[in-house]
Biopython code that builds the backbone (N, CA, C, O; Angstrom):
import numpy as np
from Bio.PDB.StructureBuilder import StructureBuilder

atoms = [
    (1, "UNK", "N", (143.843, 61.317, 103.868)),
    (1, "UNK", "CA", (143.832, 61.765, 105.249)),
    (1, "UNK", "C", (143.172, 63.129, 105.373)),
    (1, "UNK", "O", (142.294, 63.472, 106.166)),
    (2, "UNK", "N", (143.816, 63.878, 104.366)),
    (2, "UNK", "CA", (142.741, 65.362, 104.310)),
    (2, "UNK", "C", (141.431, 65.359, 104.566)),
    (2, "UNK", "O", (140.771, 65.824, 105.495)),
    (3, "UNK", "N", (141.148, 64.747, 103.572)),
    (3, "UNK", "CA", (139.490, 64.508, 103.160)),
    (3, "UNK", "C", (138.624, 64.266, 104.320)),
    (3, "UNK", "O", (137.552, 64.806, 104.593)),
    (4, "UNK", "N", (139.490, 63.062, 105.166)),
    (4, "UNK", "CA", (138.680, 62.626, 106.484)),
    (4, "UNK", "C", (138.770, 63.449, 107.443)),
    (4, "UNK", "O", (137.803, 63.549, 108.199)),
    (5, "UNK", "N", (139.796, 64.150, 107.637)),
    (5, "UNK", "CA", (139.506, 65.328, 108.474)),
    (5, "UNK", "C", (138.800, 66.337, 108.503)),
    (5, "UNK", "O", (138.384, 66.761, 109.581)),
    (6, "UNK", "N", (138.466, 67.035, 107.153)),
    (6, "UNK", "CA", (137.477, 67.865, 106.558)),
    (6, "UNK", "C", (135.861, 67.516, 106.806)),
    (6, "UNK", "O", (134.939, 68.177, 107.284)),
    (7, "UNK", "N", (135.949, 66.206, 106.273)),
    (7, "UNK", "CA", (134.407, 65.274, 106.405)),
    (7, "UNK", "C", (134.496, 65.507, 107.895)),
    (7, "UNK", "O", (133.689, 66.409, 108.119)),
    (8, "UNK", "N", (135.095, 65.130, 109.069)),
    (8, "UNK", "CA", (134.710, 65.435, 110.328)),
    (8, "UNK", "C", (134.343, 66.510, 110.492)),
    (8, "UNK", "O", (133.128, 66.692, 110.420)),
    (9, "UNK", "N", (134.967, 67.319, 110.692)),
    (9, "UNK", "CA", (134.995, 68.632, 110.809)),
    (9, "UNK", "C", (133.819, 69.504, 110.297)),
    (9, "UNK", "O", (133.533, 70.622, 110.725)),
    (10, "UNK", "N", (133.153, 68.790, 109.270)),
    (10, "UNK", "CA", (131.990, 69.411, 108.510)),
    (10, "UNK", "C", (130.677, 68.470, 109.557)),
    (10, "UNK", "O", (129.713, 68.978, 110.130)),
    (11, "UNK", "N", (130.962, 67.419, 109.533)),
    (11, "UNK", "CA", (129.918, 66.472, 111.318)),
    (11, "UNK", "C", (129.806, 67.383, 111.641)),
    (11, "UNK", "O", (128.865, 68.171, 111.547)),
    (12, "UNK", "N", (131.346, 67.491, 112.367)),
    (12, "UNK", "CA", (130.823, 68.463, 113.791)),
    (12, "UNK", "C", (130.120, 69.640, 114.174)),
    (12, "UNK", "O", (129.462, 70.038, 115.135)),
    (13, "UNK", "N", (130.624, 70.173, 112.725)),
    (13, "UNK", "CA", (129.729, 71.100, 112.414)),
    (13, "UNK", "C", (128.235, 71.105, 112.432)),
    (13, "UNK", "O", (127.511, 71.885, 113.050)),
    (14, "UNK", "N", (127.911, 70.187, 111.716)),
    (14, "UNK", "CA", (126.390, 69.900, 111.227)),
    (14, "UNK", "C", (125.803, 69.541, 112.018)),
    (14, "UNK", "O", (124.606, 69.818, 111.946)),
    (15, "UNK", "N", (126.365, 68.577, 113.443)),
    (15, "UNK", "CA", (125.776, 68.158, 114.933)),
    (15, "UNK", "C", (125.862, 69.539, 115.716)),
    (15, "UNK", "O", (124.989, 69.630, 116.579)),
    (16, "UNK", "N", (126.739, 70.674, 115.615)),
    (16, "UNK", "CA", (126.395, 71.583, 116.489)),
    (16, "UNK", "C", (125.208, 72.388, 115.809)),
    (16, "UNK", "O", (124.213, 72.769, 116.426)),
    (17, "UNK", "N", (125.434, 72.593, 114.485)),
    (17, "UNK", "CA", (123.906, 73.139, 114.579)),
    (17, "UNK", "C", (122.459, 72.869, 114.876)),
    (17, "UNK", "O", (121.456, 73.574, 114.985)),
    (18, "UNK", "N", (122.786, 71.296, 114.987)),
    (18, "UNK", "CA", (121.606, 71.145, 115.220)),
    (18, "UNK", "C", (120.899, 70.698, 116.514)),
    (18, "UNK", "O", (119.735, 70.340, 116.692)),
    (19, "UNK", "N", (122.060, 70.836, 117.470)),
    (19, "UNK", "CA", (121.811, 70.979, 119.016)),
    (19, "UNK", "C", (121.747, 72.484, 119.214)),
    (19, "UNK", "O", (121.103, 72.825, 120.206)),
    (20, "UNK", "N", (122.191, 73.298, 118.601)),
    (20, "UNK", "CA", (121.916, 75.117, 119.182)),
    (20, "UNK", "C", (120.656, 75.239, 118.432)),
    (20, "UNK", "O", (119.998, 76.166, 118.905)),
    (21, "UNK", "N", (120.032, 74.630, 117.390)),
    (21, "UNK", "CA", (118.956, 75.161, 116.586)),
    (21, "UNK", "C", (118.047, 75.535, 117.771)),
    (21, "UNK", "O", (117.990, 76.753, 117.942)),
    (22, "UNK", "N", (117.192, 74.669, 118.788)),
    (22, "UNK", "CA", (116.456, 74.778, 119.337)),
    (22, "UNK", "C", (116.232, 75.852, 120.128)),
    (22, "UNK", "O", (115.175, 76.439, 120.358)),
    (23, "UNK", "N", (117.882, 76.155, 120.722)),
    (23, "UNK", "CA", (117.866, 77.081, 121.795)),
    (23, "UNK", "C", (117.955, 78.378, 121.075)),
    (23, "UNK", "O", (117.169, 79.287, 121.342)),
    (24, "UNK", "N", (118.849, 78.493, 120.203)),
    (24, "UNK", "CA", (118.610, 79.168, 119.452)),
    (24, "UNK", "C", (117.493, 80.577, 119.038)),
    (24, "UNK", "O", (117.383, 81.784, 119.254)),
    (25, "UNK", "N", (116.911, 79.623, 118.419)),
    (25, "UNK", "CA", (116.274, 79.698, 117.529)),
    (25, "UNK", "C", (114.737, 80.999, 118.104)),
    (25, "UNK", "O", (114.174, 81.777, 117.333)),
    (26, "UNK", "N", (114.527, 80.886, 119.124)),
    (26, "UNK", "CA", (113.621, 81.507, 119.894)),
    (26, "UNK", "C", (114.119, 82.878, 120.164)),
    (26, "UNK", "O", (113.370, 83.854, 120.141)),
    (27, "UNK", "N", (115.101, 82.930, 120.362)),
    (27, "UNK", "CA", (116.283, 84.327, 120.576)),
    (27, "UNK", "C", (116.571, 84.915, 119.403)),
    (27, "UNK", "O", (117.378, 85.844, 119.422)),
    (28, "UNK", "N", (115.927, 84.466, 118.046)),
    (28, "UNK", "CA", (116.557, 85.390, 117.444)),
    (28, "UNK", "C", (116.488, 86.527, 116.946)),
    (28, "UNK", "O", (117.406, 87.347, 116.929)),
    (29, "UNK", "N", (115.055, 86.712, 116.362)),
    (29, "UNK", "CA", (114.290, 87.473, 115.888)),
    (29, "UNK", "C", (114.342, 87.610, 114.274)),
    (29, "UNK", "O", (114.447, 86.799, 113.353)),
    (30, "UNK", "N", (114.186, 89.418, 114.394)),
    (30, "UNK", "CA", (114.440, 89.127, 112.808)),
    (30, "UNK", "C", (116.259, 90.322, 113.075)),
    (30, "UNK", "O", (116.602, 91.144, 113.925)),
    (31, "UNK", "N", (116.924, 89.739, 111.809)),
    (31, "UNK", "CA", (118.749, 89.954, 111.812)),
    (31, "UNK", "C", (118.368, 90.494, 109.941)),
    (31, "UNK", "O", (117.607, 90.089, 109.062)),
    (32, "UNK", "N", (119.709, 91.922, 110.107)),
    (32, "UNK", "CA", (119.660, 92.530, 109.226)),
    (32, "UNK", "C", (121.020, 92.249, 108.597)),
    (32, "UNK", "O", (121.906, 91.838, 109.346)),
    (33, "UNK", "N", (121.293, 92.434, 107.244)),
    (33, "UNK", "CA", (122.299, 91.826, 106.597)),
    (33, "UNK", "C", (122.699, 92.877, 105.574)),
    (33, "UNK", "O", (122.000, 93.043, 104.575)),
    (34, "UNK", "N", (123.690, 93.521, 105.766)),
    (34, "UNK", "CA", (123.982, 94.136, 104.650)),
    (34, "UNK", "C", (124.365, 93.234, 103.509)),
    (34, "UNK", "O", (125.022, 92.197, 103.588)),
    (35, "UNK", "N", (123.804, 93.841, 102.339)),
    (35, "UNK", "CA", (124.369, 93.245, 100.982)),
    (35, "UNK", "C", (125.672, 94.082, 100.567)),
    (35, "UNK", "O", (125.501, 95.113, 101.217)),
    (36, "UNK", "N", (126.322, 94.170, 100.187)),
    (36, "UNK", "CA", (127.586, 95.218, 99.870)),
    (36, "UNK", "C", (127.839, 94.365, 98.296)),
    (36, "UNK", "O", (127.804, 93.176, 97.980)),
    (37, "UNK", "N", (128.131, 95.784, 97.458)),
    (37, "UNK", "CA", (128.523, 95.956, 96.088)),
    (37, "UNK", "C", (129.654, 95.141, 95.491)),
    (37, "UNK", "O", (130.202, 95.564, 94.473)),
    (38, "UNK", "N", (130.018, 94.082, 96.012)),
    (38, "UNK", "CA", (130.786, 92.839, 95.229)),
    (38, "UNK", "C", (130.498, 91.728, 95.600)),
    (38, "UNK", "O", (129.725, 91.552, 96.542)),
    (39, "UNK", "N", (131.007, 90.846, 95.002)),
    (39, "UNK", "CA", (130.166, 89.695, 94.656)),
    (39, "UNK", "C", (130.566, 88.518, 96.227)),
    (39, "UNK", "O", (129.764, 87.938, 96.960)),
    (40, "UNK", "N", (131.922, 88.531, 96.267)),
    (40, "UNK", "CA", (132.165, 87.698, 97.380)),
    (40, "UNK", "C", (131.447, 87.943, 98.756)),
    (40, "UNK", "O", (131.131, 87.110, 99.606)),
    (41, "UNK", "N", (131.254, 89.469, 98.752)),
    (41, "UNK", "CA", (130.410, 89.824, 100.076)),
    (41, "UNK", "C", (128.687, 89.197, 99.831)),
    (41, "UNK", "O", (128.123, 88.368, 100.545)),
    (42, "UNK", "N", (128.263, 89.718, 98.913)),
    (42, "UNK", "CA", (127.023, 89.460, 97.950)),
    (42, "UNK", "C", (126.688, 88.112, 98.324)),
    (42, "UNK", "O", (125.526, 87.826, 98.613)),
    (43, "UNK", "N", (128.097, 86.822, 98.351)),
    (43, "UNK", "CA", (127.489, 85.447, 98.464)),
    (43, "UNK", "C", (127.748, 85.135, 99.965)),
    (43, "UNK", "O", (127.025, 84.287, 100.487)),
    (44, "UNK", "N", (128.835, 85.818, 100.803)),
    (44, "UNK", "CA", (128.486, 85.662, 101.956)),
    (44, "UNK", "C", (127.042, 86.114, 102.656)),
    (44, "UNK", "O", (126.419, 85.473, 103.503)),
    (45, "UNK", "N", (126.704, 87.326, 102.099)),
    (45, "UNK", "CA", (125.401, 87.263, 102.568)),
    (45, "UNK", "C", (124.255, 86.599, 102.644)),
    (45, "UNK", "O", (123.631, 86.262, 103.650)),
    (46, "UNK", "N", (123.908, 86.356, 101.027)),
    (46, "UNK", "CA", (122.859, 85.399, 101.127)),
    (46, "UNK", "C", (123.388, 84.254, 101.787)),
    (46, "UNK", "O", (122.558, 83.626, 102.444)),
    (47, "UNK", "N", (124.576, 83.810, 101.785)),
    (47, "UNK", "CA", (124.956, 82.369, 102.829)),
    (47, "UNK", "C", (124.342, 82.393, 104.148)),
    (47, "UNK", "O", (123.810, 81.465, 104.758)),
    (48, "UNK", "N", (124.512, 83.673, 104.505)),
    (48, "UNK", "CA", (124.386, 83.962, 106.204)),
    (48, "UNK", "C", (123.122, 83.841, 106.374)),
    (48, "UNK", "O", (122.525, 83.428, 107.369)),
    (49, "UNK", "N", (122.689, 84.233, 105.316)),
    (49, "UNK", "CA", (120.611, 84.769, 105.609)),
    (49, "UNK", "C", (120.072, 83.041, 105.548)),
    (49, "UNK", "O", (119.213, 82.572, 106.295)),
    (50, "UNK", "N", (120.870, 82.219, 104.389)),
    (50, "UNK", "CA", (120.254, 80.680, 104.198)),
    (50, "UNK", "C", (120.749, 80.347, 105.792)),
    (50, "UNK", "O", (119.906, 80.398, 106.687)),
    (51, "UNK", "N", (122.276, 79.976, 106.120)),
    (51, "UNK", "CA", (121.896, 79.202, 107.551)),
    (51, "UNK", "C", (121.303, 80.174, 108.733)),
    (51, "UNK", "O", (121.334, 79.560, 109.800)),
    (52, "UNK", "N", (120.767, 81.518, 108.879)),
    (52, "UNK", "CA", (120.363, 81.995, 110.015)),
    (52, "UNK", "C", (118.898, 81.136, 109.909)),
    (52, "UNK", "O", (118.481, 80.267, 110.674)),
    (53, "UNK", "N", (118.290, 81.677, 108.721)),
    (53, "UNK", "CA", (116.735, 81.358, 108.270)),
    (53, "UNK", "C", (116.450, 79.494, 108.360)),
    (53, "UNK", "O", (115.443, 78.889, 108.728)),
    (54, "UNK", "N", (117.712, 78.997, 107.889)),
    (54, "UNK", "CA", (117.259, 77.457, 107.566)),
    (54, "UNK", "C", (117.536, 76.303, 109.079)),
    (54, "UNK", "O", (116.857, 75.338, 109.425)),
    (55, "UNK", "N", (118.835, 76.909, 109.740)),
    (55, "UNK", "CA", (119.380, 76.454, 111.047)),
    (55, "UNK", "C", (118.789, 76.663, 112.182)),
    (55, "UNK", "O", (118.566, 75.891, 113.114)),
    (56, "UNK", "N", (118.424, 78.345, 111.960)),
    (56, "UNK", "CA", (118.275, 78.809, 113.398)),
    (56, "UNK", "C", (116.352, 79.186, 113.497)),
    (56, "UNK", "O", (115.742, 79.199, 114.566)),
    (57, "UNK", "N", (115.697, 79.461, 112.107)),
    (57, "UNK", "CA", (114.683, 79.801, 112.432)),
    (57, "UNK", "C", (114.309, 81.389, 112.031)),
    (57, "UNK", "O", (113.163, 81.775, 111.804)),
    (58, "UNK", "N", (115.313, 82.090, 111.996)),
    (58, "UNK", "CA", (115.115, 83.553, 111.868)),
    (58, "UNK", "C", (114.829, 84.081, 110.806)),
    (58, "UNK", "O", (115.098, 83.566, 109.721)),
    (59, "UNK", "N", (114.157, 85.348, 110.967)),
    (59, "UNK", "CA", (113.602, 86.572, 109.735)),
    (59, "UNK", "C", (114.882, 87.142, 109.564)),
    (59, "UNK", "O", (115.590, 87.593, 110.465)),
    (60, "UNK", "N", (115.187, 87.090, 108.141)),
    (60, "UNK", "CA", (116.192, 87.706, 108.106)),
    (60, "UNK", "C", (115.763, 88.574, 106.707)),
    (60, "UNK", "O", (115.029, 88.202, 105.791)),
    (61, "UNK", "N", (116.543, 89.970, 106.885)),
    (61, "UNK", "CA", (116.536, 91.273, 105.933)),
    (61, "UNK", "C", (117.366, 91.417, 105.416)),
    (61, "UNK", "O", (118.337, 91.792, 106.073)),
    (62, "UNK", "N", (117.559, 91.206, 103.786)),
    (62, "UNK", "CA", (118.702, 91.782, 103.394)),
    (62, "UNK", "C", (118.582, 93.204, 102.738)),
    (62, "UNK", "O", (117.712, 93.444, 101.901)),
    (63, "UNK", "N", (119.690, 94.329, 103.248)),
    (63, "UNK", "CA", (119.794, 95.351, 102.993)),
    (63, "UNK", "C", (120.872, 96.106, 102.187)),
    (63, "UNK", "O", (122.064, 95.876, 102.397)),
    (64, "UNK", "N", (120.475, 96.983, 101.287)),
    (64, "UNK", "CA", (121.425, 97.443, 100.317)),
    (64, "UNK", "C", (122.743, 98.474, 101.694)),
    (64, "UNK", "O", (122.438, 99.282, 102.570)),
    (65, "UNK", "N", (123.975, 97.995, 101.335)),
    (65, "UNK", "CA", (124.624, 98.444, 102.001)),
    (65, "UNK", "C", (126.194, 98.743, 101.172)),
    (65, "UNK", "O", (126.384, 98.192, 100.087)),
    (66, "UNK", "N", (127.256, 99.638, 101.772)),
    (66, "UNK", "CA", (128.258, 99.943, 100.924)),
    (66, "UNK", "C", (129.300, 100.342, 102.000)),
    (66, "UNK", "O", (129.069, 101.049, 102.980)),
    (67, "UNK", "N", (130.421, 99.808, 101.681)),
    (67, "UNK", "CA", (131.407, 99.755, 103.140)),
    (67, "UNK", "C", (130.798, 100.743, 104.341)),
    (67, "UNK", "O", (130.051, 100.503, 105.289)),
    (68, "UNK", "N", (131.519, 102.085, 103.827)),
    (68, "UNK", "CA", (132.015, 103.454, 104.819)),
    (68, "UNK", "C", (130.079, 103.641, 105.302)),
    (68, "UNK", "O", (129.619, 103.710, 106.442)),
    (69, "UNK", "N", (129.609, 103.665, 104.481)),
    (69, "UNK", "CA", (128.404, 104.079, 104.912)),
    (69, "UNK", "C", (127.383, 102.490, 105.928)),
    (69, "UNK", "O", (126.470, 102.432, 106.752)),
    (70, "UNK", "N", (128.000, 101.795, 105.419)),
    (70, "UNK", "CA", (127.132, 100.615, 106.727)),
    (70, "UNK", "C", (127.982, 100.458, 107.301)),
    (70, "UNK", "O", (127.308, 99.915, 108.176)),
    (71, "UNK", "N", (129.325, 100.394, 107.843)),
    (71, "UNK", "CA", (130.042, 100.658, 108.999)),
    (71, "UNK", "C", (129.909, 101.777, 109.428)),
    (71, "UNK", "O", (130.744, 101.682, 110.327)),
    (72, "UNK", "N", (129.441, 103.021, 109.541)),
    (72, "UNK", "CA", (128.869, 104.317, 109.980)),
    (72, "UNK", "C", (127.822, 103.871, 110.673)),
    (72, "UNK", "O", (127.763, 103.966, 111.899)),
    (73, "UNK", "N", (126.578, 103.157, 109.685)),
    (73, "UNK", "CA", (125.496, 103.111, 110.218)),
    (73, "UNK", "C", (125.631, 101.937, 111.418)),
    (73, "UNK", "O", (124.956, 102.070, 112.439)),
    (74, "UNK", "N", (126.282, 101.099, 111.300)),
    (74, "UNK", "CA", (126.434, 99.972, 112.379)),
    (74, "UNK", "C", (126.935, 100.349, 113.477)),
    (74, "UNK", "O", (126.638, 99.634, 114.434)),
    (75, "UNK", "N", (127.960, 101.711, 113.798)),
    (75, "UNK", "CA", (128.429, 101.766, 115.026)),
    (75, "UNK", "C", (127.354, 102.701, 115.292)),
    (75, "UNK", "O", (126.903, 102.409, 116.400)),
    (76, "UNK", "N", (126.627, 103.855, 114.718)),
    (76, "UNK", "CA", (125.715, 104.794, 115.192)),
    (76, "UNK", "C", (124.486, 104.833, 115.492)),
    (76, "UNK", "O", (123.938, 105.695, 116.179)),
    (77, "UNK", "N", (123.744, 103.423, 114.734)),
    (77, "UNK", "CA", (122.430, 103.075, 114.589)),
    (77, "UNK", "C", (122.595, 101.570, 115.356)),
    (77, "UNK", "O", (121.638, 101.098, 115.969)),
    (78, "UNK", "N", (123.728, 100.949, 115.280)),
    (78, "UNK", "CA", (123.517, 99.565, 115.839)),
    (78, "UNK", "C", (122.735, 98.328, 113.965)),
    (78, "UNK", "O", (122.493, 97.121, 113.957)),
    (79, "UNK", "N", (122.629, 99.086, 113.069)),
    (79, "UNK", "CA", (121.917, 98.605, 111.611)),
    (79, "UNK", "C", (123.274, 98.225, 110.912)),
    (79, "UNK", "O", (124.326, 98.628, 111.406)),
    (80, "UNK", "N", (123.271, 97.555, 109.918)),
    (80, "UNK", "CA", (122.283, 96.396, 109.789)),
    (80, "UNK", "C", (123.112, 95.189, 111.114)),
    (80, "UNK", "O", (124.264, 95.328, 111.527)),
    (81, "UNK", "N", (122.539, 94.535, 111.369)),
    (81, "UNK", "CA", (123.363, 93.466, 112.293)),
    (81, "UNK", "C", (124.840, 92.971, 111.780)),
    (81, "UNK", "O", (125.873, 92.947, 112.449)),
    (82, "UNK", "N", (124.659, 92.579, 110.392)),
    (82, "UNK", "CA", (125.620, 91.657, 109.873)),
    (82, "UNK", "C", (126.233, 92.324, 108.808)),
    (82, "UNK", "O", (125.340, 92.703, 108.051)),
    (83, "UNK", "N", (127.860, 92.797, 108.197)),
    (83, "UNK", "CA", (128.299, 93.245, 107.525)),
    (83, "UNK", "C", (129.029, 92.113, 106.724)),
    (83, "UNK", "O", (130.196, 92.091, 107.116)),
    (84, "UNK", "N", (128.782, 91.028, 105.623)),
    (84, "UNK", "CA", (129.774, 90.549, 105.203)),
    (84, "UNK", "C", (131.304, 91.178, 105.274)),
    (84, "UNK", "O", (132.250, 90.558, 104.788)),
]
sb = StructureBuilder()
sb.init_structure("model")
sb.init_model(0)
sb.init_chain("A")
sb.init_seg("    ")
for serial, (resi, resn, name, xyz) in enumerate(atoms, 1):
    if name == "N":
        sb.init_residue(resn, " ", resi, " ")
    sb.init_atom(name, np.array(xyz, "f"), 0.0, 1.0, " ", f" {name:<3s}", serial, name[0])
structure = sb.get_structure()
């Protein structure tokens, strides 16, 4: 019963991306990504950069980043877009 709920749930997923891709995809530009110094953040990032780039279409930057100092720069600069 798990399983089949999961397997849906991963559909629905996979059908919404690919009805927003279009609209999407024109809006996005290019999206900045901090990388941050451990590994779980490290693979959320490149995750984020594969479905922005592969789903939506977008340039995406990944940037060397480190908590205190890219949460500084994100509320003061508006950089990088995305903080794992």
């Amino acid at each position: 019963m798990h399983h089949s709920r999961t397997a849906a749930l991963l559909a629905l997923c996979f059908a919404s991306l690919l009805c927003a891709r279009s609209t999407l995809a024109s809006d996005c530009g290019t999206v900045t990504i901090a990388d941050m110094n451990w590994a779980s953040a490290e693979f959320s990032a490149y995750l984020d950069k594969f479905i922005l780039e592969h789903g939506y279409d977008c340039e995406v930057d990944i940037v060397a980043g480190d908590t205190v100092p890219t949460l500084t720069s994100m509320v003061e600069k508006a950089e990088p877009d995305i903080a794992p």
